[in-house]
LUMROBA-333772 format. One record per residue (C-alpha): residue number from 1; z, y, x. Coordinates in steps of 0.1 Angstrom, whole numbers. Layout:
// LUMROBA-333772
<NUM,<Z,Y,X>>
...
***
This chain:
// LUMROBA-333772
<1,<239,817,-554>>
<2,<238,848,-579>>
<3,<200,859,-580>>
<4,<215,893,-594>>
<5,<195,928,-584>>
<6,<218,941,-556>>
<7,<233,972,-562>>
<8,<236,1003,-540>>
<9,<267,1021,-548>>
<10,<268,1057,-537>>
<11,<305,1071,-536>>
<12,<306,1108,-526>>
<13,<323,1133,-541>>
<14,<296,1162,-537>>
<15,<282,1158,-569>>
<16,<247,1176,-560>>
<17,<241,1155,-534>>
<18,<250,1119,-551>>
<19,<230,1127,-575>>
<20,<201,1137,-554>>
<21,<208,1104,-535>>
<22,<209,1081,-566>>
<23,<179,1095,-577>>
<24,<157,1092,-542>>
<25,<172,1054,-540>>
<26,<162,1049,-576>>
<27,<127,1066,-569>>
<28,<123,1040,-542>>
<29,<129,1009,-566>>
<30,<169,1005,-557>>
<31,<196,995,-582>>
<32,<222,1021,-581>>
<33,<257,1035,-590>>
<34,<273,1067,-583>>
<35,<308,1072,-578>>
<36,<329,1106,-572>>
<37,<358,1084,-555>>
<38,<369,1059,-538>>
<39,<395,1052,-563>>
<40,<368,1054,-591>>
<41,<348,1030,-573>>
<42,<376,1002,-569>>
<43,<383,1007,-607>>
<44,<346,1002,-616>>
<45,<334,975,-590>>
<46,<327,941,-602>>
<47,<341,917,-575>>
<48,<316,898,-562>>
<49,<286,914,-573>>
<50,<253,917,-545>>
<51,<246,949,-529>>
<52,<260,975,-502>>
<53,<276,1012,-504>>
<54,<266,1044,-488>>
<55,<299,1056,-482>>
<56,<312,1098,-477>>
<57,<336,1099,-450>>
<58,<356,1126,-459>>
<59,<367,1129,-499>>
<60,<401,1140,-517>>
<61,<422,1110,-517>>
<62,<417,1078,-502>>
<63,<390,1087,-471>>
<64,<357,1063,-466>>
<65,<376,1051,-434>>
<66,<403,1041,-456>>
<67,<380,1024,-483>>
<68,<365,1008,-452>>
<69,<400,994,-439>>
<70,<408,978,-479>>
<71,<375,960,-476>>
<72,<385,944,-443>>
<73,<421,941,-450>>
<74,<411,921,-489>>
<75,<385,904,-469>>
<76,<358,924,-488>>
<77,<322,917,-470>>
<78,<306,940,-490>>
<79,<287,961,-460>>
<80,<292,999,-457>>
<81,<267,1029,-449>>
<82,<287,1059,-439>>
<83,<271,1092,-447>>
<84,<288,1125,-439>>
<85,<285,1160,-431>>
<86,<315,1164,-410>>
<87,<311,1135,-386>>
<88,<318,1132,-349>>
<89,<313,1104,-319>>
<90,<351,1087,-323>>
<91,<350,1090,-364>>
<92,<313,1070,-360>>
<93,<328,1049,-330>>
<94,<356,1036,-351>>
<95,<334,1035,-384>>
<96,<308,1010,-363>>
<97,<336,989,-345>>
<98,<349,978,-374>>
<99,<317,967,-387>>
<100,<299,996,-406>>
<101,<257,991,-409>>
<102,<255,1028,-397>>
<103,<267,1062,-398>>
<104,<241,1086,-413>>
<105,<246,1131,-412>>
<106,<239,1148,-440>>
<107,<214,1158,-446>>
<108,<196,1126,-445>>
<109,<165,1114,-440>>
<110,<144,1092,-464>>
<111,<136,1066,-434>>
<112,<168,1063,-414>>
<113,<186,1063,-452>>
<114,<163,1032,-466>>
<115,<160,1015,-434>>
<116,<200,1014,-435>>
<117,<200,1008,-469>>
<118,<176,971,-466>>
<119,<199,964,-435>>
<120,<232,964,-454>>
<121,<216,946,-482>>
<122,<201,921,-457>>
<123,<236,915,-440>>
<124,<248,911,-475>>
<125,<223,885,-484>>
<126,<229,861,-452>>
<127,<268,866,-462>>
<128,<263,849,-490>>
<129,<238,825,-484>>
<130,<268,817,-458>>
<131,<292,814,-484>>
<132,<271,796,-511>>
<133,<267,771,-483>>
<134,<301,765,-474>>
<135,<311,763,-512>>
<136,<288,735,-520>>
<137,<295,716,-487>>
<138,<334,719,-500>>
<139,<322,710,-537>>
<140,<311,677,-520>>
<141,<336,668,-498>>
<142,<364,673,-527>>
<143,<347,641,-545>>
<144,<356,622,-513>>
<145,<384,599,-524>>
<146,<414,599,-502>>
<147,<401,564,-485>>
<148,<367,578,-476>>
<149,<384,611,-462>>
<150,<397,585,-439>>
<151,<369,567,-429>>
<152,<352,602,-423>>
<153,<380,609,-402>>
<154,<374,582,-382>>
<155,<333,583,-380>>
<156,<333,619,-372>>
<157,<359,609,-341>>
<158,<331,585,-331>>
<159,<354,555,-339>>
<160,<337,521,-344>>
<161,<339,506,-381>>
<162,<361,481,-368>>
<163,<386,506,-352>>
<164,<383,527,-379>>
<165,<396,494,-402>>
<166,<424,488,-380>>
<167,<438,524,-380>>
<168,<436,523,-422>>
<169,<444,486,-428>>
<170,<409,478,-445>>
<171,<382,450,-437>>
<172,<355,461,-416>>
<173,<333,450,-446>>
<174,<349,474,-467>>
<175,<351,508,-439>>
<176,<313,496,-436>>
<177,<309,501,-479>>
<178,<330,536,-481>>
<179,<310,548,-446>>
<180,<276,544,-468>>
<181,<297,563,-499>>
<182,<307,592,-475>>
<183,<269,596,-462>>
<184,<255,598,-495>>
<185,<286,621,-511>>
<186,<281,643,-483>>
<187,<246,641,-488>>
<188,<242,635,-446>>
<189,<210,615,-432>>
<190,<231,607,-396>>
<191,<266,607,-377>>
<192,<254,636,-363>>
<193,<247,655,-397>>
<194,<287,644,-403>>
<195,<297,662,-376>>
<196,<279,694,-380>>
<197,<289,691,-420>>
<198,<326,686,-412>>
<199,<327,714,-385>>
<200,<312,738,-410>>
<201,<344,724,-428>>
<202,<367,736,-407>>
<203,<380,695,-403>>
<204,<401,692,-371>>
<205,<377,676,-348>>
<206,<387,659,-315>>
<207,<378,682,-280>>
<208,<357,654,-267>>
<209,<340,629,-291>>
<210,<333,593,-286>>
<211,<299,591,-281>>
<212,<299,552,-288>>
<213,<279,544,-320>>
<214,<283,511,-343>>
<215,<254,485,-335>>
***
């Protein structure tokens, strides 16, 4: 997981008031980047870096509801503050449902503006805690050989070694020796720590487990 200051970018055409805003959110101890565009923005944002954007709704070009509709359609997480002096009830409305942090008027006030400012940043930091998660739990299971993905397959159905040997044409001795291998690649203490490690996964899982357990 990056330890990288999050950044707040501020895109807003108005160049009085980004400035204004950069310079309150810097005044406050925030990291942050003005942009005069959407467009600008996309050319100047660096992929997966940490942080959140307080977003104009209405600019020339591409709006902030259509920035806000790339994120989701890239699969962009990167969470959005709108600010704008034009709003109304079904801009916000749509803005929220489609997962903004919040939908400030101009002209804004310090304490609703940082308190949605540490929200976004907060969402973004549990997104990727999230993320780093799932990546190393993937990291492991790719050193699984092909064998052991099939005894896993097996344990996580709540299989019995035995079973498990007969479905993979392998002594019990040996499902038994790659079980143990699978544990301690997967870096699991239990069966049950299997289970929860493959359903982060995403591995198909049957509807209603076995709940027998090897003696």
């Amino acid at each position: 997981m990056s330890t990288a200051t999050p950044i707040v970018h501020v895109v807003d055409d108005d160049e009085s008031f980004r400035t204004a805003l950069m310079r309150l959110l810097q005044a406050a101890g925030f990291e942050v980047r003005g942009y005069a565009s959407a467009g600008d923005f996309l050319i100047a944002w660096p992929g997966d870096a940490a942080g959140c954007v307080l977003l104009d709704v209405n600019m020339p070009g591409p709006s902030g509801l259509d920035l806000q509709a790339a994120f989701a359609s890239h699969g962009i997480d990167l969470p959005i503050v709108f600010l704008t002096g034009h709003g109304d009830v079904p801009m916000s409305v749509r803005a929220m449902k489609a997962g903004a942090v919040d939908f400030l008027t101009k002209p804004v006030e310090r304490e609703p503006l940082f308190k949605a400012v540490r929200e976004a940043l907060a969402r973004d930091a549990r997104v990727r805690d999230a993320g780093g998660r799932l990546r190393e739990l993937r990291a492991l299971y790719d050193r699984l050989t092909p064998r052991e993905r099939e005894v896993l397959a097996g344990v996580i159905a709540g299989k019995l070694n035995k079973q498990i040997a007969a479905d993979i044409g392998a002594a019990e001795r040996t499902v038994k020796a790659h079980r143990a291998q699978v544990l301690e690649k997967l870096r699991a203490g239990s069966v049950a720590e299997l289970v929860r490690i493959a359903t982060e996964l995403g591995l198909v899982l049957p509807s209603k487990p076995s709940q027998r357990r090897d003696a």
